[in-house]
Backbone bond lengths (Angstrom), bond angles and torsions (degrees), N, CA, C in turn:
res aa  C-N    CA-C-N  psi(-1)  N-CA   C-N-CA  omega(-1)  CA-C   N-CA-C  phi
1 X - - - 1.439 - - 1.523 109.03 -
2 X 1.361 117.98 139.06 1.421 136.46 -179.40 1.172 107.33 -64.15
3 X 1.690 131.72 148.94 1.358 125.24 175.22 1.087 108.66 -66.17
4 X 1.750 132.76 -174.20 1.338 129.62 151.02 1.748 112.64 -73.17
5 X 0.956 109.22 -168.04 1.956 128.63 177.57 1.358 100.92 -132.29
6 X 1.089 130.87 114.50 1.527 134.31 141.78 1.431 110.79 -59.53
7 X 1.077 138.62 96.99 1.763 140.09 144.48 1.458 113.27 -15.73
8 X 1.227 105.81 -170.43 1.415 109.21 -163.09 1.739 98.02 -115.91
9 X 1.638 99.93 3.23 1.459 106.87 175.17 2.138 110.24 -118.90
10 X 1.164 77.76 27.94 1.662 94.14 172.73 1.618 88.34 56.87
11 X 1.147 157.14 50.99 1.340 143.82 115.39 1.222 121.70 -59.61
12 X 1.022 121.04 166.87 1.774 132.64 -169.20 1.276 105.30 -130.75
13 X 1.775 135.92 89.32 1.241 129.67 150.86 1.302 108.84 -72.69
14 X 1.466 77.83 136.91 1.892 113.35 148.51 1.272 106.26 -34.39
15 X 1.773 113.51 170.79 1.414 117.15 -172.83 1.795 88.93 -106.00
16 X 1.740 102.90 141.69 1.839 88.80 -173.54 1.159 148.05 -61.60
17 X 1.696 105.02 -9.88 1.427 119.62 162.02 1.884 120.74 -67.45
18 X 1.281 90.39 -18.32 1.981 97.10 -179.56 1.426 73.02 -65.82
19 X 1.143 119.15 -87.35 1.825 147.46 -154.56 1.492 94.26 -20.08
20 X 1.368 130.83 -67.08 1.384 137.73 -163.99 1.472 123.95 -88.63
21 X 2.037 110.72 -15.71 1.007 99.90 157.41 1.557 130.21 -84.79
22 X 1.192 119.80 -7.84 1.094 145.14 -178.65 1.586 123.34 -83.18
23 X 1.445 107.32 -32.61 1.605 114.71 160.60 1.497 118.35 -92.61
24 X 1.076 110.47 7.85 1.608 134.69 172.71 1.383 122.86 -84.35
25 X 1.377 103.43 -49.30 1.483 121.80 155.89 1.452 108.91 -62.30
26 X 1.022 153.74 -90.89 1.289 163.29 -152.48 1.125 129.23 -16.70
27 X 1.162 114.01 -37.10 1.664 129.57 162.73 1.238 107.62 -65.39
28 X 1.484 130.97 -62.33 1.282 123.44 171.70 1.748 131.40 -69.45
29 X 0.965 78.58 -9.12 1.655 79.14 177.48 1.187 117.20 -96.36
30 X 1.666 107.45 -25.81 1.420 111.58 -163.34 1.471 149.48 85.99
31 X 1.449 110.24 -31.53 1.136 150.23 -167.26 1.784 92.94 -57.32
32 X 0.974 85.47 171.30 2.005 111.67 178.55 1.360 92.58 -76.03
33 X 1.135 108.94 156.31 1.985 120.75 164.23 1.519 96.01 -67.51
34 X 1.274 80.64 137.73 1.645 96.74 -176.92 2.051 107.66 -74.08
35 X 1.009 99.24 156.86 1.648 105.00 175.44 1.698 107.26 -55.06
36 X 1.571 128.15 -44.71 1.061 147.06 168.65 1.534 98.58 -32.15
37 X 1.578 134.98 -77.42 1.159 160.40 -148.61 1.608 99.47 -79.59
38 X 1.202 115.11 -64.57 1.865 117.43 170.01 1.742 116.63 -55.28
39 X 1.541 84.95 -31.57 1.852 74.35 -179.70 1.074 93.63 -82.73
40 X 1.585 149.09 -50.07 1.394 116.22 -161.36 1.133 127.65 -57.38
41 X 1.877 125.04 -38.55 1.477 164.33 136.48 1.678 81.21 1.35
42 X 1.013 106.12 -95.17 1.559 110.21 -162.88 1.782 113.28 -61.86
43 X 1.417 120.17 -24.26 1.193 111.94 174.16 1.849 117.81 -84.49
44 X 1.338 124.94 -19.88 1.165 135.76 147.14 1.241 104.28 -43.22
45 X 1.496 121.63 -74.85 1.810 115.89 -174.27 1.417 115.07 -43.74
46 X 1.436 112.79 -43.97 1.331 100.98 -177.37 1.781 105.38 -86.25
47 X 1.047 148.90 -34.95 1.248 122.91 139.75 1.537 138.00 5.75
48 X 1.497 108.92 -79.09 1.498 135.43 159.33 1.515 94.76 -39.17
49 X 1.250 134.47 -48.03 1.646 121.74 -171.98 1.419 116.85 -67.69
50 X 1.392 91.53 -24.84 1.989 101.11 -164.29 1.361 87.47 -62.80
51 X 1.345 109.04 -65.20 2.168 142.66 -153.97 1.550 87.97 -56.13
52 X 0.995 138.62 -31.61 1.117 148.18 -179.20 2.132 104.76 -67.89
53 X 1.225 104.27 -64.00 1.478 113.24 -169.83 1.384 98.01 -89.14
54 X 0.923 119.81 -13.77 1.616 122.05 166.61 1.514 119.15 -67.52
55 X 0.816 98.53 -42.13 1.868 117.80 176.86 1.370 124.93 -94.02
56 X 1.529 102.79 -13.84 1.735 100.57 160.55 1.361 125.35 -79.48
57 X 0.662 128.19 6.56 1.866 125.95 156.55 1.661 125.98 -104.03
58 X 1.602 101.21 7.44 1.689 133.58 135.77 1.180 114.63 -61.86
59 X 1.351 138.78 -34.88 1.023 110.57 -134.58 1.978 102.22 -122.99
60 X 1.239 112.44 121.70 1.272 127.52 158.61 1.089 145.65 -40.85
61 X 1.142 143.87 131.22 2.050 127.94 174.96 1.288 95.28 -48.32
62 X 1.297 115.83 163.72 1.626 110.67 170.94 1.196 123.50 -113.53
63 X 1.313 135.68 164.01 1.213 130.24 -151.68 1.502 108.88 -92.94
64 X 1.411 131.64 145.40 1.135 150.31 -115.68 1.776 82.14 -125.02
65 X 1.530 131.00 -26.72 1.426 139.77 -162.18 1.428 103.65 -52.68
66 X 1.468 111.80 103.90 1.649 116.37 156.52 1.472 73.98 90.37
67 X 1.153 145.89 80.35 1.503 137.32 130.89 1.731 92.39 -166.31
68 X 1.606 102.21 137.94 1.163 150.67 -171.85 1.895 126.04 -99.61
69 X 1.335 106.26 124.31 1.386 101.69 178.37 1.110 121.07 -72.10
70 X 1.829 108.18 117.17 1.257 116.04 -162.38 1.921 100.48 -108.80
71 X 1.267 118.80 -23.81 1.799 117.80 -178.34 1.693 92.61 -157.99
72 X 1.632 98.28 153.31 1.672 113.44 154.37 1.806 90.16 -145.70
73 X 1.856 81.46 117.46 1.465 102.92 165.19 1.569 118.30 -114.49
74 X 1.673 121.01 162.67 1.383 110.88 166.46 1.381 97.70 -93.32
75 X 1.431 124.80 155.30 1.585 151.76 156.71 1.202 129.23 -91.28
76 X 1.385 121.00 150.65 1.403 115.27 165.91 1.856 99.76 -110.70
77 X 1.094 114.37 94.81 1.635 131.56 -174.27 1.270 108.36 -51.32
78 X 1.467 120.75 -33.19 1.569 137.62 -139.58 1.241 104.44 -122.05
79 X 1.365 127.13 -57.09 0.991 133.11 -172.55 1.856 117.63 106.89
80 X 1.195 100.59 -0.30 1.760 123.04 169.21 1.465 114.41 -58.26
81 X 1.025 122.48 -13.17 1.802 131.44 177.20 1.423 115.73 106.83
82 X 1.546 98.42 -28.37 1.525 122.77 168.31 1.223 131.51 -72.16
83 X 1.730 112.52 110.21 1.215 119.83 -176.88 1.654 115.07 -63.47
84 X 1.085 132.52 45.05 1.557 122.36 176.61 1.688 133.72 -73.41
85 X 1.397 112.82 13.43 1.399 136.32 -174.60 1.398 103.27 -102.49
86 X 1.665 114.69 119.21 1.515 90.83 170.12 1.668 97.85 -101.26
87 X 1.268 117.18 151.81 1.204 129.18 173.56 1.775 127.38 -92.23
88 X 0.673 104.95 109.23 2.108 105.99 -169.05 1.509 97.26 -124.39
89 X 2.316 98.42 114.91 1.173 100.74 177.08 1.500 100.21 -120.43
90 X 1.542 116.51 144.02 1.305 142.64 -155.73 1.806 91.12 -117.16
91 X 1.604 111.14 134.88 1.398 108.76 159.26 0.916 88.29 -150.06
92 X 1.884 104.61 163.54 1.467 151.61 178.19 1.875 107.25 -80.06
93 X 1.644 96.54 169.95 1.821 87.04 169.39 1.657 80.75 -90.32
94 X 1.139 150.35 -19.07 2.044 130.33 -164.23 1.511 77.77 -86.88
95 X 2.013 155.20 38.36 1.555 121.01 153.04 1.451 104.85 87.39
96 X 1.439 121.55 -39.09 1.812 112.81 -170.22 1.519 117.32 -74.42
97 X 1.543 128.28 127.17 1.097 165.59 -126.08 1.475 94.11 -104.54
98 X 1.331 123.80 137.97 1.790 129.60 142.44 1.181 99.81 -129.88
99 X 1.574 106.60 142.59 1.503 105.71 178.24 1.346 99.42 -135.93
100 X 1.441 114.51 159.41 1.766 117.96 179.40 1.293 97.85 -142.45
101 X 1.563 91.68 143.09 1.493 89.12 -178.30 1.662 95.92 -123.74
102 X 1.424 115.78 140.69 1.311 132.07 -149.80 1.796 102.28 -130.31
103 X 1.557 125.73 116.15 1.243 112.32 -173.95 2.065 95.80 -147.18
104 X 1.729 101.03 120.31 1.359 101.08 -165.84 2.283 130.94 55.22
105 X 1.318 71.96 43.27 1.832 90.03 -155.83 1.228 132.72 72.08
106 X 1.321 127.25 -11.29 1.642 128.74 166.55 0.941 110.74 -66.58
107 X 1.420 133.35 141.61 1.150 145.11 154.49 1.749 111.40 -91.59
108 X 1.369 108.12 107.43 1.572 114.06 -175.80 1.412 119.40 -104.80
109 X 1.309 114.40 -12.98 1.718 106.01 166.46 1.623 91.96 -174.63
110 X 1.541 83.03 164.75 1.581 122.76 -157.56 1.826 100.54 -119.81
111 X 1.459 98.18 117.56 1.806 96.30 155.27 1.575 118.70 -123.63
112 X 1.733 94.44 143.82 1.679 88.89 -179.45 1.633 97.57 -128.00
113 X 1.122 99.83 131.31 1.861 117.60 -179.44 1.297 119.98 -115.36
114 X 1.435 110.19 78.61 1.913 103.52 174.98 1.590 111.80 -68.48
115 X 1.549 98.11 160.35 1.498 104.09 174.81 1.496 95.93 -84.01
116 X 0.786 119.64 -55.16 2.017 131.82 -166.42 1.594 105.05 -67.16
117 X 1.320 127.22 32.16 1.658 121.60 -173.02 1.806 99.28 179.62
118 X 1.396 113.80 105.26 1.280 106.30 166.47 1.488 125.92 -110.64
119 X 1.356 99.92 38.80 1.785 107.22 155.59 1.423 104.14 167.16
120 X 1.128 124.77 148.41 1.406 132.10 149.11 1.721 99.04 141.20
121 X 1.421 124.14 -127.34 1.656 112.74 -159.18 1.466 96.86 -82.15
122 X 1.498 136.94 -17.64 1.339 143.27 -170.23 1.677 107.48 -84.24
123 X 1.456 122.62 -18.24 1.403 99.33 -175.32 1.836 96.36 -132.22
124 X 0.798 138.73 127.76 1.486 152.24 -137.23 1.852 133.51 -163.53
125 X 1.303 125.76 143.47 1.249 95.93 158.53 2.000 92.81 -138.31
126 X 1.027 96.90 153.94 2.067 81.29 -171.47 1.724 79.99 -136.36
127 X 1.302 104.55 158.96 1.444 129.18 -157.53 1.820 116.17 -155.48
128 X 1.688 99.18 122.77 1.378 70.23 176.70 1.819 114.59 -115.94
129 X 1.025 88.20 134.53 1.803 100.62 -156.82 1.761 107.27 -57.09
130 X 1.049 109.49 -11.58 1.711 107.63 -176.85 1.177 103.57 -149.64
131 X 1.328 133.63 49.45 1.396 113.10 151.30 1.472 135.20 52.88
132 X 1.350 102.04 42.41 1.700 122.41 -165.82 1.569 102.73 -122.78
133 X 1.510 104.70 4.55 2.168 104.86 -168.73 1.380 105.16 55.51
134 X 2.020 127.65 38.94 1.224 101.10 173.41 1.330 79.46 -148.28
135 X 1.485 104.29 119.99 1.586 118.38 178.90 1.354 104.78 -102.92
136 X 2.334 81.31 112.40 1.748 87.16 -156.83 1.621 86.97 -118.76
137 X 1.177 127.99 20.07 1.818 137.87 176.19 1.418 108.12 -104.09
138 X 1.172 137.76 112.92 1.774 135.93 129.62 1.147 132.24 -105.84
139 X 1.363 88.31 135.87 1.935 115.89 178.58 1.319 126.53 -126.17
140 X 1.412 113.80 120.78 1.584 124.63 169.77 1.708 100.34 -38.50
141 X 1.668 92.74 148.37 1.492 105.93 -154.36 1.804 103.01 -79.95
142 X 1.439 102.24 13.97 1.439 116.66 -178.74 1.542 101.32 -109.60
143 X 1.426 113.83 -38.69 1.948 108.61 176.83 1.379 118.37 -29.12
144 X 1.065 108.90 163.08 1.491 116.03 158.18 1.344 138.59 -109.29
145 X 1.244 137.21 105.58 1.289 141.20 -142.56 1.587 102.52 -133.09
146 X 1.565 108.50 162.21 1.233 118.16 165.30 1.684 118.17 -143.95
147 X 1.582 114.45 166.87 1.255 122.70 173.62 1.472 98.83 -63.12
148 X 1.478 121.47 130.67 0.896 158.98 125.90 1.645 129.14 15.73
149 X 1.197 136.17 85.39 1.586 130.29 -158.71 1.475 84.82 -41.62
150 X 1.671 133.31 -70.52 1.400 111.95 -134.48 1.237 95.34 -81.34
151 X 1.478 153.43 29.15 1.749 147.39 141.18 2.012 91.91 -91.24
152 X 1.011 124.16 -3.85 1.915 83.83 -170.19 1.642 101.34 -92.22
């Protein structure tokens, strides 16, 4: 038998033959997902979180090429009642979204929303948490985020 893998989020997978003989069974047996099968489930997710914060200090504003000003709204960034975010949304002719979010002239994070991709390096929002021009934060375009202490 294969050792386990510690992740890069200190989880401990199984070796992948446990993993696959074990969801193999399942149908016939019936049984609950084994602990084997949930822990990897959940140690993959948290994986995906690391690969995620791992790669935000990769990551660039994005380029503006072939997308068009489609809205400028104000925001409430914070959640204070106060709209102080301006919002600027950018589209493509394929529907996909850039958004910037703009507070006292900084621009502190970037979202990009394809129609053709509903998650992974194509749909995004990256942020940069202190006001250094280096958006070193990413969040699924579902996270919850805010403007930035050094913009409020």
């Amino acid at each position: 038998m294969k050792p386990e893998h510690e992740t890069l989020s200190g989880c401990t997978l199984p070796p992948v033959n446990t993993i696959r003989t074990e969801m193999t069974a399942m149908p016939r047996s019936g049984k609950r997902i084994s602990r084997n099968v949930l822990g990897a489930a959940i140690c993959l997710a948290a994986l995906a979180a690391d690969l995620r914060m791992a790669l935000a200090e990769q990551f660039e504003p994005p380029s503006l090429d072939g997308f068009v000003l489609h809205s400028e709204r104000d925001g409430d960034g914070d959640g204070d009642g106060v709209n102080e975010t301006q919002i600027t949304q950018y589209v493509n002719e394929n529907g996909d979204s850039l958004v910037s979010m703009t507070t006292k002239g900084r621009v502190w994070a970037w979202s990009l929303d394809t129609r053709d991709s509903e998650m992974g390096p194509d749909n995004y929002v990256i942020r940069d948490s202190d006001c250094d021009g280096v958006f070193d934060e990413v969040y699924g375009l579902d996270d919850e985020f805010h403007v930035p202490e050094c913009v409020k």
